[in-house]
N, C-alpha and C positions, 0 to 999 in steps of 0.2 A: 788158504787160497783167497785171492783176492772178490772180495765181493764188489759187483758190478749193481745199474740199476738203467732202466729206462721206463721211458714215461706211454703209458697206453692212451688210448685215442681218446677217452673219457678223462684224462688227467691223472690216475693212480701210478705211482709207481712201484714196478717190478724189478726186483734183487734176485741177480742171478750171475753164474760163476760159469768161467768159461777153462777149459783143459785141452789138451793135444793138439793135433791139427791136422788136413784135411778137409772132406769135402762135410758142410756144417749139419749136426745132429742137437738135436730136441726133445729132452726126454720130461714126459710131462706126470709125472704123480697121480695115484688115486688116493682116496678118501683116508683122509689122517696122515696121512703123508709129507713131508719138506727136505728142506734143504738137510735140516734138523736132525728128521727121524726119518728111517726109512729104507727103502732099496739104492735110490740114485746115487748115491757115494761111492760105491762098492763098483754100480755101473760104470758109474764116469770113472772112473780109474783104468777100468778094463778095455773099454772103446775108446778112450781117449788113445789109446794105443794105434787106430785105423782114422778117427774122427776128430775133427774140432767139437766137443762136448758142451753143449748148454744144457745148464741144470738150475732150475729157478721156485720160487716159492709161487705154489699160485694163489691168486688174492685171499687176501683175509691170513694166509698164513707166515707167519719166520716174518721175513724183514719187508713183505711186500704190502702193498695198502691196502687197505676193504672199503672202498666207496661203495655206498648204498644207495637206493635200493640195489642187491645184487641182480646181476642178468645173465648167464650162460653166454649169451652175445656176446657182452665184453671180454669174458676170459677169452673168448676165441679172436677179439681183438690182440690180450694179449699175447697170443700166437703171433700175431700178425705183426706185433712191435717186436718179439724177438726175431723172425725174420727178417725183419730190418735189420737189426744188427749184424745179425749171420751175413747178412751180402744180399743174392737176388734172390734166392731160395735156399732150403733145408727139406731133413728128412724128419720125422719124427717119430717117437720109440712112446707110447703110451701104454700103461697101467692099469687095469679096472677101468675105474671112470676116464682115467685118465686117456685110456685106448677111443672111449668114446667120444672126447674133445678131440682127439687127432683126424677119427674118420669126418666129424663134424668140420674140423677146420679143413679139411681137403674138399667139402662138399660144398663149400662157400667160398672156394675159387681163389682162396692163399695160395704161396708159392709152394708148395709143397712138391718135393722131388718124391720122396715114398713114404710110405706110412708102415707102420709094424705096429700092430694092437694085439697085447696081449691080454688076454681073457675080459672084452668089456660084457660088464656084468645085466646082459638084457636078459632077467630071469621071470618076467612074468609076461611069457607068450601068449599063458593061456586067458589072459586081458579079466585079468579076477581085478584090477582094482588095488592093488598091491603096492604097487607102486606110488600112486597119489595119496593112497593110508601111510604111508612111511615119512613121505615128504612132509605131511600136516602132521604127523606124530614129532618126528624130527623139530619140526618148527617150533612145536607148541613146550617142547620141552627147554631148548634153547632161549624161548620168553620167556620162561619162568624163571632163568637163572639155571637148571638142571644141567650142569655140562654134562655129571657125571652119568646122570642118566641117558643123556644122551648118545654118550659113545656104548651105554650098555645094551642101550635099545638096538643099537647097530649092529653091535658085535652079536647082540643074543639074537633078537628076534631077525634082522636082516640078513648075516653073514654066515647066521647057525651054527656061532662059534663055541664046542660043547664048554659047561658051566664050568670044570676045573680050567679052563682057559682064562675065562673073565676070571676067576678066583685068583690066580696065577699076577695076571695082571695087574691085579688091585692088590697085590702084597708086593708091586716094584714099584715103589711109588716115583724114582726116577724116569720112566715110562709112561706112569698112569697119568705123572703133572704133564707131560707133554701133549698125548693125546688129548688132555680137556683141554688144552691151549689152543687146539684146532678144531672143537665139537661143535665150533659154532659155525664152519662150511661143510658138518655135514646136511645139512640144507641144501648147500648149492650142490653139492654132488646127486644128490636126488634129483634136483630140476633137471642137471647134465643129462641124466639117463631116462627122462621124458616119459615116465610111466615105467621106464625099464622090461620096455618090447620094442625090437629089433623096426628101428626104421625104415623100413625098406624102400619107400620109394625117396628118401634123402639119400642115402647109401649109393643107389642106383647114379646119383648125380658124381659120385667119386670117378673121377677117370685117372687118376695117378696109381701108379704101383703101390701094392697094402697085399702084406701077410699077415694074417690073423693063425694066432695061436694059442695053444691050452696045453696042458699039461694031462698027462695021461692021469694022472691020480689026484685029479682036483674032482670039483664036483658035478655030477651030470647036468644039472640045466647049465656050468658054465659051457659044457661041452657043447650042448647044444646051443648054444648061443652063437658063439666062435664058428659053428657051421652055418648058421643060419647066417651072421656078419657074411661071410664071405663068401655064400650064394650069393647077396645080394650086391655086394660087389661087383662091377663090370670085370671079368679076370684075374679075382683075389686068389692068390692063392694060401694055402691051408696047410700047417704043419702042427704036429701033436708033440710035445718034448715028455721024452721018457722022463718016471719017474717025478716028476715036478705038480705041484699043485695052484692054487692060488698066489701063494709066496712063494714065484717062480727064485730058484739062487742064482745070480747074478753071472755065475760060472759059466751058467746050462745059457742062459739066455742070450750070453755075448755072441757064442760064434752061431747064432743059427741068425744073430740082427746081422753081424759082419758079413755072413754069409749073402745073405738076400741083399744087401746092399750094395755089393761088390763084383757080384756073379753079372756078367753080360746077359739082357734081357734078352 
């Protein structure tokens, strides 16, 4: 598929691939994530079937640029350049972090038709400080050169991904060079999720349609997260997919997006 590029308001540019057609969808990646490696391939195959599909790398990753200092701003600038492409507006389908760029870019007044956030990850409610320990660990490991420790700190200590997993990982090393090729925006994924407790009075400023979603057998703070997103949503509404966890499959996740998208409000 042909790879596309536009220019964000800071001057970087973002590479991104466009599929089917329809009214325009936006699907934005969380942490480790691309064009590369990951869920949206699979997606964009499947909605492309309902949708015009954009699928893009976001900064610092695959073929799109990392101008520094990074800012959370600008990605959601970059939001805002591929709406421009799409035409006068789009909907957007977000990931982990990626769910939290989408509610964010709705809450800053892009054109956004609806939003679908699946499980962003605001897991420390209880305001332990958690959050900003991860970002400066994150940081400091990435100055040093650590990619590889970086993505372990994530996986282990952030994600609580049990040890035969990292183990696992680190014996596919077609896999493992991938992820350190993107350990250096797990940083920005950390700023993304701003201490990683549920914004609520930003949130509150969403007025566009947003279905927030979790998976029935993922893990309870994402559950409660995903509830807590969409209390503070003005009219979010809230569905649970059987069976699915954080790495929602792409199967389960199409018709519940197609669904919400299509259904008359």
């Amino acid at each position: 598929m042909a790879t596309h590029t536009v220019t964000s308001k800071d001057g970087t540019t973002i590479a991104y691939e466009r599929s089917g057609s329809g009214p325009a969808l936006i699907l934005i990646d969380g942490a480790l994530c691309s064009r590369a490696f990951g869920p949206s391939a699979k997606l964009a195959s499947m909605l492309a079937q309902h949708f015009t599909v954009y699928r893009y790398d976001r900064r610092g990753r695959g073929e799109s640029g990392n101008t520094l200092p990074y800012s959370s701003a600008r990605e959601i600038e970059d939001i805002g350049a591929l709406i421009d492409v799409a035409g006068s507006t789009a909907s957007l389908l977000g990931l982990s972090s990626g769910a939290a760029l989408a509610l964010e870019a709705a809450a800053t007044g892009l054109a956004v038709a609806s939003v679908i956030a699946y499980e962003p990850p605001y897991v420390d409610e209880a305001g332990g400080s958690k959050g900003e320990a991860h970002e400066r660990e994150l940081a400091r490991l990435i100055a040093s050169g650590n990619r590889g420790g970086a993505v372990t700190y994530f996986m282990r200590d952030m994600v609580d991904a049990p040890r035969p997993v990292l183990v696992m990982l680190r014996l596919m090393p077609w896999i493992w060079r991938k992820l350190k090729a993107v350990a250096h925006t797990l940083p920005h994924d950390a700023a993304v999720m701003s201490g990683f407790r549920v914004p609520r009075a930003r949130l509150a400023a969403v007025h566009t349609p947003v279905l927030v979603m979790h998976g029935s057998k993922t893990d309870a703070r994402l559950k409660h997260a995903a509830h807590a997103v969409a209390n503070a949503v003005p009219g979010a509404q809230h569905r649970e997919l059987a069976g699915q966890t954080h790495n929602v499959r792409p199967d389960v996740l199409t018709p519940a997006t197609v669904q919400f998208l299509t259904t008359p409000a």
